[in-house]
DSSP file (Angstrom, degrees, kcal/mol; ACC not computed):
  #  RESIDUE AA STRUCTURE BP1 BP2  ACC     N-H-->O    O-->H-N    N-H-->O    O-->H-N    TCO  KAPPA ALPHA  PHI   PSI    X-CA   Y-CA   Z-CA
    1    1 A X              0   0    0      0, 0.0     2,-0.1     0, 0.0     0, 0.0   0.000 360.0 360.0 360.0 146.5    7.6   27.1  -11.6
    2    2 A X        -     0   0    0      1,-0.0     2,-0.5     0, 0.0     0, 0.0  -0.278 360.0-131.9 -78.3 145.7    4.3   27.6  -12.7
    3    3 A X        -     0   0    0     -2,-0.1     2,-0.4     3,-0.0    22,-0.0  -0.954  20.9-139.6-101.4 131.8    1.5   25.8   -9.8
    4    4 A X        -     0   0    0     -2,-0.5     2,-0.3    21,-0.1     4,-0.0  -0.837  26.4-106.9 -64.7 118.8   -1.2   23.5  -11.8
    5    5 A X    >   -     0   0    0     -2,-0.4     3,-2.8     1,-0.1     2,-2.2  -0.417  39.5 -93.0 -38.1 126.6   -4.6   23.8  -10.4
    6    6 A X  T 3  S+     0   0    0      1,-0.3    -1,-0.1    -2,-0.3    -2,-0.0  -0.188 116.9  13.2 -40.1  25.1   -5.9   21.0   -8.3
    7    7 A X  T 3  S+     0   0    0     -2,-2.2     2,-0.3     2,-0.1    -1,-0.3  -0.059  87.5 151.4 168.2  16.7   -8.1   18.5  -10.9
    8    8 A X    <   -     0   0    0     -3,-2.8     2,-0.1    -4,-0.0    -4,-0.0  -0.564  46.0-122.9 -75.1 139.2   -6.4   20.5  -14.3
    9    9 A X        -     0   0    0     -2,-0.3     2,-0.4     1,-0.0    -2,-0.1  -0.497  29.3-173.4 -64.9 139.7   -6.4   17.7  -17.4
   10   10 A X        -     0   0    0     -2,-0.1     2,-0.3     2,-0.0    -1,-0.0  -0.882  10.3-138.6-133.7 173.6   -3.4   17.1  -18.8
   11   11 A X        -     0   0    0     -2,-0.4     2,-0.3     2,-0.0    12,-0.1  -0.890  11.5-169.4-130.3 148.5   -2.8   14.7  -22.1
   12   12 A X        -     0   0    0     -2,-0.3     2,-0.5    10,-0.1    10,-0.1  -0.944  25.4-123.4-153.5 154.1   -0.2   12.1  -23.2
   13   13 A X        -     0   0    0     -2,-0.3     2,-0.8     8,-0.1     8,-0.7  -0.648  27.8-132.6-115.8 113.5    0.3   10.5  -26.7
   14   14 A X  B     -A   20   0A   0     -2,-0.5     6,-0.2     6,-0.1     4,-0.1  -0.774  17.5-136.6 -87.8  98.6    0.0    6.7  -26.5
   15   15 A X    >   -     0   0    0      4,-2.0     3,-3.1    -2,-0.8    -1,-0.0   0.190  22.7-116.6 -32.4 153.6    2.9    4.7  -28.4
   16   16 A X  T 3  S+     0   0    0      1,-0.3    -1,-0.1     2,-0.2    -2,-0.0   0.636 122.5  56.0 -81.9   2.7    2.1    1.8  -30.5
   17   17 A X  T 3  S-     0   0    0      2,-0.2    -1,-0.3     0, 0.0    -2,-0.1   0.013 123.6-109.3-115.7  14.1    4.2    0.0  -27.9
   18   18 A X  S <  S+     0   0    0     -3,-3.1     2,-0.3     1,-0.2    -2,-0.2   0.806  71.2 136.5  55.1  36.1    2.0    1.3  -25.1
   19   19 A X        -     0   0    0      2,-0.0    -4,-2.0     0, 0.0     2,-0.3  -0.826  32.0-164.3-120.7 151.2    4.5    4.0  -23.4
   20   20 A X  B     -A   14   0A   0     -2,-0.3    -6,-0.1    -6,-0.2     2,-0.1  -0.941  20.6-116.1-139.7 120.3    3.4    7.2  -22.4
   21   21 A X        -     0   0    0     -8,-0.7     2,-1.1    -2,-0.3    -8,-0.1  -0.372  22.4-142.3 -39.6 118.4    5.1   10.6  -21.5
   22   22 A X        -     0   0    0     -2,-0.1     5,-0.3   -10,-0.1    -1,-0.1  -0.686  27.1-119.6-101.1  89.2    4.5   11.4  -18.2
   23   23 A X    >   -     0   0    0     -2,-1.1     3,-0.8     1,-0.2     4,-0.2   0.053  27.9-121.3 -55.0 145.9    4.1   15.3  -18.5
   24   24 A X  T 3> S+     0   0    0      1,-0.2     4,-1.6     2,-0.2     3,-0.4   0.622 106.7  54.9 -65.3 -11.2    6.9   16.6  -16.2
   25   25 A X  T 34 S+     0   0    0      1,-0.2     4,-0.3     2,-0.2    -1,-0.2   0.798 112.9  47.5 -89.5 -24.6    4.8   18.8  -13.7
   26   26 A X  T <> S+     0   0    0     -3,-0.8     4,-0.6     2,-0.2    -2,-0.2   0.624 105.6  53.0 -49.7 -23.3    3.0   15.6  -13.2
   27   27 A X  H >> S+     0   0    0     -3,-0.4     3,-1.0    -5,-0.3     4,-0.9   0.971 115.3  48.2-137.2 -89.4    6.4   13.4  -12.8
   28   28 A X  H 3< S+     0   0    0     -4,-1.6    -2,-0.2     1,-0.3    -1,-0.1   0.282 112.6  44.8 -63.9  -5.9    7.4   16.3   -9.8
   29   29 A X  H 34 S+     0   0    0     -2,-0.4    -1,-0.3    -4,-0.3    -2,-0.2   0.784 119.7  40.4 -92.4 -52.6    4.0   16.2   -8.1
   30   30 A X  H << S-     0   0    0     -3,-1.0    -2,-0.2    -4,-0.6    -3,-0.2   0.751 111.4-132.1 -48.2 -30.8    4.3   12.2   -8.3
   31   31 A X     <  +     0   0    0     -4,-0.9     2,-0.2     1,-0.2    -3,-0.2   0.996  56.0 148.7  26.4  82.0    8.5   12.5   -7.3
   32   32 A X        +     0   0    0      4,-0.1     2,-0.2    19,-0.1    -1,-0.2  -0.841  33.1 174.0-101.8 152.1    9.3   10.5   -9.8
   33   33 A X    >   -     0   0    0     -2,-0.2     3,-1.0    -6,-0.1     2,-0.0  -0.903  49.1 -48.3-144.6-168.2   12.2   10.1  -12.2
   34   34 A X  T 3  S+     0   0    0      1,-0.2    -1,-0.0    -2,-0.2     0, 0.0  -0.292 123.6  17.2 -57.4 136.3   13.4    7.7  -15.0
   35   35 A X  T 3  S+     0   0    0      1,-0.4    -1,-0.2    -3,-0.0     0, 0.0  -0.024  94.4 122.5  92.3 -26.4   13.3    3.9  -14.0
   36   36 A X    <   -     0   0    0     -3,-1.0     2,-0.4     1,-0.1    -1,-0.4  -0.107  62.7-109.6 -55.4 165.9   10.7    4.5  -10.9
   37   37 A X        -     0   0    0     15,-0.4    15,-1.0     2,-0.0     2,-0.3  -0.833  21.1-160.1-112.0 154.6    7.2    2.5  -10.9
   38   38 A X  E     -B   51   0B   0     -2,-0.4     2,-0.4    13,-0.2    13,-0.2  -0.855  10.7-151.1-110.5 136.0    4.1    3.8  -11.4
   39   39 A X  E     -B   50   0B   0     11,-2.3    11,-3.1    -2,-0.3     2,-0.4  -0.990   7.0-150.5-136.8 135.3    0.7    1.8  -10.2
   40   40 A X  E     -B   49   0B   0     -2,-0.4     2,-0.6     9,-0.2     9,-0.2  -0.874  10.0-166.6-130.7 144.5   -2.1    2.1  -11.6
   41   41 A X  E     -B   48   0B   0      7,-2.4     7,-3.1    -2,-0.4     2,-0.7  -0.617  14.6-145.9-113.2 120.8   -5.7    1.7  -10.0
   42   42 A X  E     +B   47   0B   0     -2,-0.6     5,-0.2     5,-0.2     3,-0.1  -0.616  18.0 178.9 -83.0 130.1   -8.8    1.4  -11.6
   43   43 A X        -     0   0    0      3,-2.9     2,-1.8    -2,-0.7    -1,-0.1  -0.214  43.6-108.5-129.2  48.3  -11.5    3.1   -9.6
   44   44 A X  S    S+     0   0    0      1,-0.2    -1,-0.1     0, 0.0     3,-0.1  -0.472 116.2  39.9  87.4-108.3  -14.6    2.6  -11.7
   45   45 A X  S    S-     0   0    0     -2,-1.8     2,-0.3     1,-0.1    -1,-0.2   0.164 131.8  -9.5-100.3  35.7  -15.4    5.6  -12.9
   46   46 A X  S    S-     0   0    0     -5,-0.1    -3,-2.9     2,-0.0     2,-0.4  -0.847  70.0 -90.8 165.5 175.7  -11.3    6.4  -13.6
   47   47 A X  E     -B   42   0B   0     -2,-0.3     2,-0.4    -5,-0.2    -5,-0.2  -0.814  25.8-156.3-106.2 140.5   -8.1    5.5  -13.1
   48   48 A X  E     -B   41   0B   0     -7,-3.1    -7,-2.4    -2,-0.4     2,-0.4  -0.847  21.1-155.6-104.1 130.5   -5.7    6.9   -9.8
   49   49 A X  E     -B   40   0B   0     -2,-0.4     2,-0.2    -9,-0.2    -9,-0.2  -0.971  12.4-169.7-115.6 144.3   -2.1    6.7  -10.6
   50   50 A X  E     -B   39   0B   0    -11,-3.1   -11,-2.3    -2,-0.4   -20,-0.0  -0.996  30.2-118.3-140.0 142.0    0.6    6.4   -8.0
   51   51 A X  E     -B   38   0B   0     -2,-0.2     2,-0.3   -13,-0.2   -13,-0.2  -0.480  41.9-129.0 -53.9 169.8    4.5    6.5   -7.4
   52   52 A X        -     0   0    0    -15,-1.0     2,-0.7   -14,-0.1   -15,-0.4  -0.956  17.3-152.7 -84.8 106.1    5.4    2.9   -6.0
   53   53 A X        -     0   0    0     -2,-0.3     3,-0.1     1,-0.2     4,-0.1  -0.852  16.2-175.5 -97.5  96.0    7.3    3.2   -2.9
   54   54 A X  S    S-     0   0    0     -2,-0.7     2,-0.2     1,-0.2    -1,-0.2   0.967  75.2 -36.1 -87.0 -81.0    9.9    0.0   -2.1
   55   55 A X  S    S-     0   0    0      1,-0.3    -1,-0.2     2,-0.0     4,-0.2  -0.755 104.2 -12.7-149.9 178.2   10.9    1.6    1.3
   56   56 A X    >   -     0   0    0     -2,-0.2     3,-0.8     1,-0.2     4,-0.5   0.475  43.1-145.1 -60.0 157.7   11.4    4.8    2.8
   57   57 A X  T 3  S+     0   0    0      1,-0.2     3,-0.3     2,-0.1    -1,-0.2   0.858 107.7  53.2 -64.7 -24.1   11.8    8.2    0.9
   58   58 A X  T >> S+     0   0    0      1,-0.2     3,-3.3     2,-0.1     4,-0.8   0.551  84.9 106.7 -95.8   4.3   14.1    9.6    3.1
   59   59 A X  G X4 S+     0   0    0     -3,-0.8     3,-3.6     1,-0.2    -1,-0.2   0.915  88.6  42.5 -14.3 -76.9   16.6    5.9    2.5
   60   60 A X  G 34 S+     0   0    0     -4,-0.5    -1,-0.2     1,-0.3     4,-0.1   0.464  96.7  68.3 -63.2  -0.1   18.9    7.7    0.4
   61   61 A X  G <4 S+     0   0    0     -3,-3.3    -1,-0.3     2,-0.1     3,-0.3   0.770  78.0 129.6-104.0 -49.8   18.9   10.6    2.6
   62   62 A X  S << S-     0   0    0     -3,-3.6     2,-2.3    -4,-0.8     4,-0.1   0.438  80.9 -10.1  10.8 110.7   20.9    8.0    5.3
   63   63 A X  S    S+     0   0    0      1,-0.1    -1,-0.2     2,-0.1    -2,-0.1  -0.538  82.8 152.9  91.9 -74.6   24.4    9.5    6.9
   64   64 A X  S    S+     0   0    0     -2,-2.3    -1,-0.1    -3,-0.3    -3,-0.0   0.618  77.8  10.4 -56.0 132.4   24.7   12.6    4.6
   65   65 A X  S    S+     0   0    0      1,-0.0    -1,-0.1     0, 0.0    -2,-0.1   0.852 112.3  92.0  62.1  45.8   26.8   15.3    6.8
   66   66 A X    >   +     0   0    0     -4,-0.1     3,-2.0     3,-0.0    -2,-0.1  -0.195  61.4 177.2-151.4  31.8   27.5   12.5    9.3
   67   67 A X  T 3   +     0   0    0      1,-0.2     3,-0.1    -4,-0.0    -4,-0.0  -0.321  67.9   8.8 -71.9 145.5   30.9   11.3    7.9
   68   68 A X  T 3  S+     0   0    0      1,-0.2     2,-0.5     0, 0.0    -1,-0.2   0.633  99.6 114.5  71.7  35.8   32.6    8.6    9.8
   69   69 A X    <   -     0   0    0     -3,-2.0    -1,-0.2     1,-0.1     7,-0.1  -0.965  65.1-125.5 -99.0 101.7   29.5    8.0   12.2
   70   70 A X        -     0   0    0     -2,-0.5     2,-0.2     5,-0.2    -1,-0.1   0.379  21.2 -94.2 -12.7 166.1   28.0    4.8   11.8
   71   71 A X  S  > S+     0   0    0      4,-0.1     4,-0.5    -9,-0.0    -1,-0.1  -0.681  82.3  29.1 -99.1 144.4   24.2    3.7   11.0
   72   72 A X  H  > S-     0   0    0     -2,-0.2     4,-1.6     3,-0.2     5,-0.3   0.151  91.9 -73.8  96.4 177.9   21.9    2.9   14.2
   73   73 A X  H  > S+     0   0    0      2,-0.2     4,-2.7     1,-0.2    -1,-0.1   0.911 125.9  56.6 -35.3 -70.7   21.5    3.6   17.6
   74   74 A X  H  > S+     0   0    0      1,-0.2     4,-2.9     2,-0.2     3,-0.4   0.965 105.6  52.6 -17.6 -93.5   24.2    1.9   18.7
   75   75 A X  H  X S+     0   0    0     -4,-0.5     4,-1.1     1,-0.2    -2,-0.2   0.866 117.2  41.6 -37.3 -42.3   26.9    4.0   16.2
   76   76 A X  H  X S+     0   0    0     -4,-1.6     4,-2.0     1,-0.2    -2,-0.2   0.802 104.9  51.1-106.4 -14.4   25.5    7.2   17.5
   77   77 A X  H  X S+     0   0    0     -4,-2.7     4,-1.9    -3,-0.4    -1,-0.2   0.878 112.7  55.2 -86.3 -28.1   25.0    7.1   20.9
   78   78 A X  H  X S+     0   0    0     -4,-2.9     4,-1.0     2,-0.2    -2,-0.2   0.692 108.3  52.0 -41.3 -35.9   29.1    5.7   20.8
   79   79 A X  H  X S+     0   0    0     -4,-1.1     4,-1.6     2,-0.2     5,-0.4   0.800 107.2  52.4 -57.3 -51.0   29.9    9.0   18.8
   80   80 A X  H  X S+     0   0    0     -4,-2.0     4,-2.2     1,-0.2     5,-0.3   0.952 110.2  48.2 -82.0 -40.4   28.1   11.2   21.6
   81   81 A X  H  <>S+     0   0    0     -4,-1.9     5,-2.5     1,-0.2     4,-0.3   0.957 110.8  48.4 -47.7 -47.1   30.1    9.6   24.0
   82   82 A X  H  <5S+     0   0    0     -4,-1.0    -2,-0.2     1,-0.2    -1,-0.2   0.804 113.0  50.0 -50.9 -40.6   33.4   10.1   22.2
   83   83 A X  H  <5S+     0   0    0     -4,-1.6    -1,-0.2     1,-0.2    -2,-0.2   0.720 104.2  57.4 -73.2 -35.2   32.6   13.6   21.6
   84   84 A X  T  <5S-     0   0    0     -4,-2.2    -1,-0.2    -5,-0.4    -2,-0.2   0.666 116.2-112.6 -88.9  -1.2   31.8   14.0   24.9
   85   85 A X  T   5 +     0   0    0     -5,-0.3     2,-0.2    -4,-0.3    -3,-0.2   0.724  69.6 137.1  85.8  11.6   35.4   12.9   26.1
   86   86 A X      < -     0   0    0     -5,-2.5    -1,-0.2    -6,-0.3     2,-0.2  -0.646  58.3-112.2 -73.5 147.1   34.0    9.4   27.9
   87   87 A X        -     0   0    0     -2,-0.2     2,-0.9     1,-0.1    -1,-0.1  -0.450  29.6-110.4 -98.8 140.3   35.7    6.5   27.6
   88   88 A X        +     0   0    0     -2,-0.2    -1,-0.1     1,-0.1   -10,-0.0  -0.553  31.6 179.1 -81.4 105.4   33.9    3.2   25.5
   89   89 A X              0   0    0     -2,-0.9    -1,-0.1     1,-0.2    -2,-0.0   0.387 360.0 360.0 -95.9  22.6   32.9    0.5   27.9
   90   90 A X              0   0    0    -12,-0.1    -1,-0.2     0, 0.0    -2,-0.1   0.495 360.0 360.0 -70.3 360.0   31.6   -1.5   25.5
């Protein structure tokens, strides 16, 4: 993939319905995809656009290579026991 230079212009074609294409090297700098929010902040002499972030990036990331371990502290420090061949006194 090609790098954009730091402060290069890019263009988008405003719909009569007010949507605009979000050219795609922009949309991967942003990590954005369909259905994410965009805010945007007027700062005078231009406008900053930003993803909208609900809660953390790495959420969906949760468990992945961890099957049948549980979520929290709790869950994993019970898996290190098991693994380590101690008995649950919980």
């Amino acid at each position: 993939m090609k790098r954009q230079a730091k402060g290069m212009k890019r263009q988008a074609k405003l719909t009569s319905k007010g949507q605009i294409t979000v050219p795609r090297d922009i949309r991967r700098r942003l990590g954005v995809r369909a259905g994410d929010k965009l805010e945007f902040e007027d700062k005078g002499d231009g406008v900053q656009v930003k993803a909208v972030r609900d809660g953390s990036v790495f959420e969906k990331y949760a468990g992945i290579g961890n099957p049948g371990i549980g979520s929290g502290r709790k869950a994993i420090q019970k898996w290190i026991r098991e693994i380590r061949g101690h008995e649950d006194d919980e």
